[in-house]
C-alpha positions in Angstrom: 75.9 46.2 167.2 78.0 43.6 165.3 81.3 44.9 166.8 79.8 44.5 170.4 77.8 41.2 169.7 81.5 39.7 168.3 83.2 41.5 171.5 81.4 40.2 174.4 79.9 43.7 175.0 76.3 42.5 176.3 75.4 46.0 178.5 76.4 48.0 175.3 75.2 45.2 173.1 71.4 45.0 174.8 71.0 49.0 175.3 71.9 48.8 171.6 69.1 46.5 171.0 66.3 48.0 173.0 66.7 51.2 171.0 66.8 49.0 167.5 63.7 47.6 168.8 62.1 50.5 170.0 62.8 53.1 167.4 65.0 51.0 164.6 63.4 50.9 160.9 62.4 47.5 159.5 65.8 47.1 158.0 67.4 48.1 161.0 65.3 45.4 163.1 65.9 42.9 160.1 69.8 43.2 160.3 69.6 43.1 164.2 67.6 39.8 163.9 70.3 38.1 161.6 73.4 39.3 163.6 71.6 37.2 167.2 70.2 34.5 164.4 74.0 34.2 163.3 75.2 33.8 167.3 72.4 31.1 168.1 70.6 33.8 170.5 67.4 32.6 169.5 64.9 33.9 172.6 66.4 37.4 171.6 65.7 37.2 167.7 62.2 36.6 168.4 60.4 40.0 169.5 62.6 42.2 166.9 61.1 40.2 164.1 57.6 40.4 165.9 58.1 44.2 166.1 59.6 44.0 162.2 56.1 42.1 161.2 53.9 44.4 163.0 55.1 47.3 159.9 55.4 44.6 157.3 52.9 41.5 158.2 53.6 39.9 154.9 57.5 40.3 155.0 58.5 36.3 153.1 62.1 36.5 154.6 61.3 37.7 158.4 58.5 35.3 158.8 60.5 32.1 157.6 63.4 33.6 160.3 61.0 33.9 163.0 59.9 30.2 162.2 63.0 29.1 162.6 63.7 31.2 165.7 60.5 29.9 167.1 61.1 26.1 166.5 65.1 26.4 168.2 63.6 28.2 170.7 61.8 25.2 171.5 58.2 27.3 170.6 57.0 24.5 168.0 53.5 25.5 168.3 54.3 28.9 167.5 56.5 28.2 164.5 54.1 26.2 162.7 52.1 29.1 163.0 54.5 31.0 161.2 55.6 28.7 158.9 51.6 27.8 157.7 50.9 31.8 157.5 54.1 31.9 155.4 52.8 29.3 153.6 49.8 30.9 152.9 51.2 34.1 151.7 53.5 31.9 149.1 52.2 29.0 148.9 55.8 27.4 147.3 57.6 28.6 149.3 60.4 26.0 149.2 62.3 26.8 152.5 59.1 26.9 154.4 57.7 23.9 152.9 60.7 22.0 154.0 61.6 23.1 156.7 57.4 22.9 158.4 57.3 19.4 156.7 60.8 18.4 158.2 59.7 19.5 161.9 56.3 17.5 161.9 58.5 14.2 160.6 61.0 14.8 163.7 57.7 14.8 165.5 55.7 11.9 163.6 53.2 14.3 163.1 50.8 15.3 159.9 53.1 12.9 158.3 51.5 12.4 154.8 50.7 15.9 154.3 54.9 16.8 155.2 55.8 14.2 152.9 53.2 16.4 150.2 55.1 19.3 151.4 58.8 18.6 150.9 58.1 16.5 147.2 56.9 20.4 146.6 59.8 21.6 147.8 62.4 18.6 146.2 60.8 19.6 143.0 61.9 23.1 142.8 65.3 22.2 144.0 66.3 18.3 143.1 69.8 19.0 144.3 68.9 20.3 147.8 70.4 17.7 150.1 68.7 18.9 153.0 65.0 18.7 151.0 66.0 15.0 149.6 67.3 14.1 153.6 63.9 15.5 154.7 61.5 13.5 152.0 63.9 10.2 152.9 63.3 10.7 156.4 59.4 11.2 156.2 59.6 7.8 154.6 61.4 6.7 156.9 58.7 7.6 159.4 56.1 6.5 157.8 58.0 3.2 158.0 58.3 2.9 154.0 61.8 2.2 154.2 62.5 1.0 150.8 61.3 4.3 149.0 63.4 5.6 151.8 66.4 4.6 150.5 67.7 6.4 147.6 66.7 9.7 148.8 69.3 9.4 151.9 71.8 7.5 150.0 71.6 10.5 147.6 71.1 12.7 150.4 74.3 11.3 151.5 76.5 12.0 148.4 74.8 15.6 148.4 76.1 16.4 152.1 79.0 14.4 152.5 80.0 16.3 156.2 76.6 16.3 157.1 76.0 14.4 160.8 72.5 14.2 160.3 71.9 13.1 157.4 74.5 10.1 157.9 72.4 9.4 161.1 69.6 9.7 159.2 70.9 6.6 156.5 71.9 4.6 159.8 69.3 4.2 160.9 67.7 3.2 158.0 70.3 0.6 157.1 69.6 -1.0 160.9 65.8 -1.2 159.7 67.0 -2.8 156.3 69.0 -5.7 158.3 72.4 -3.8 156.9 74.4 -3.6 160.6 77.5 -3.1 158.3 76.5 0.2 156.3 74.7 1.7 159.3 78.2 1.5 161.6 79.7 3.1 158.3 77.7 5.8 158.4 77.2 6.1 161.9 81.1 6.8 161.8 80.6 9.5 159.3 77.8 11.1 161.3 80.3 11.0 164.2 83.3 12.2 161.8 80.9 15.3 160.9 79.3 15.8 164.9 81.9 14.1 167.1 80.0 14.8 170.4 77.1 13.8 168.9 76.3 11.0 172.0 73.2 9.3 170.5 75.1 8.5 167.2 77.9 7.1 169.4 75.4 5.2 171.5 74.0 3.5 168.3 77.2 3.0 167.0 78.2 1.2 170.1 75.5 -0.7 170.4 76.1 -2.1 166.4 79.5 -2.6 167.4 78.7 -4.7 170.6 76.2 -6.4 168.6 78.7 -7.4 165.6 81.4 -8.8 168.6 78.8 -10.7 169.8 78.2 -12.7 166.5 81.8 -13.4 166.0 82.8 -14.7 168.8 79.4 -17.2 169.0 77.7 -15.2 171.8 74.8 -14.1 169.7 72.2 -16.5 167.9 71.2 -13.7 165.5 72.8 -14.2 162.0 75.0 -11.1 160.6 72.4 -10.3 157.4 75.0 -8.8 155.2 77.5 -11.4 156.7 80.0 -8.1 155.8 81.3 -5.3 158.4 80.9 -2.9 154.7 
């Protein structure tokens, strides 16, 4: 299956797949789900780990993969379902609780108990820059912008090619009155994620902004009175 996935088989590829599905073991259907997972073929990834679950309900690793499946699939519904029956099964499980509490903050939603959530998670893994990014930017959401702070700014040195993350600490810096740092790490974001057009967008509009002020156009005062 790998050789025909990598090969741009897809006839040999799918009848391949139908017989995982229908007659593959667990592992078979497990290994099948990664390969797709691996090649962003979300919508595909989906009903093997579904058939996986039906032989092993409380299988830890397909469940958190069929979150995730779900939630790029654009099925958030479903993957908080699978994410909260994951996290029922282990409660500390610190994948899960990240990555559920992260997906209700990029939705403003059940905010204070993803903020509970990911400090679970940050505990068992201080180090994880993705679980500090996600606690910085629940406090971001909750608009608590100073305890905010130096969990992206650590975040930051954790996952220095990260585009999100530097998104992430620009937009807190713009909150913060710091127009300087959040065009410097707007410009690392857009280092990291170059077509990233809503980084560039901000970016631009900082950068308009800060011509403005020096050339007399704008009233608003320059809060850092730096570019740095």
């Amino acid at each position: 299956l790998q050789i025909l996935l990598e090969n741009d088989r897809e006839a040999e590829a799918t009848a391949e797949l139908a017989q995982i599905t229908e007659g593959g073991t667990p592992d078979d259907l497990f290994f099948a789900a990664r390969l797709l997972q691996g090649q962003e073929r979300f919508a595909e990834v989906i009903p093997l780990l579904e058939t996986l679950l039906e032989a092993r309900p409380g299988a830890g690793p397909a469940l958190f993969m069929l979150g995730a499946a779900q939630e790029r699939d654009g099925r958030f519904e479903d993957a908080e379902t699978t994410f909260q029956k994951l996290l029922e099964l282990t409660p500390n499980h610190a994948p899960a609780l990240n990555y559920l509490g992260y997906m209700w903050a990029e939705r403003s939603k059940n905010l204070e108990q993803a903020l509970d959530m990911v400090r679970r998670a940050v505990s068992q893994d201080p180090d994880n820059g993705a679980y500090v990014d996600s606690l910085g930017w629940i406090y971001f959401q909750l608009g608590r912008f100073e305890e905010a702070k130096p969990h992206l700014e650590w975040a930051a040195r954790l996952e220095p090619a990260d585009g999100t993350v530097f998104e992430h600490l620009g937009d807190l810096y713009v909150e913060l009155g710091e127009p300087g740092k959040a065009r410097a790490a707007y410009r690392r974001s857009l280092d990291a994620e170059p077509t990233n057009d809503g980084v560039e967008q901000k970016l631009g509009d900082l950068e308009a902004a800060a011509g403005g002020q020096r050339d007399g156009s704008s009233k608003t005062p320059n809060k850092t009175g730096s570019d740095t």
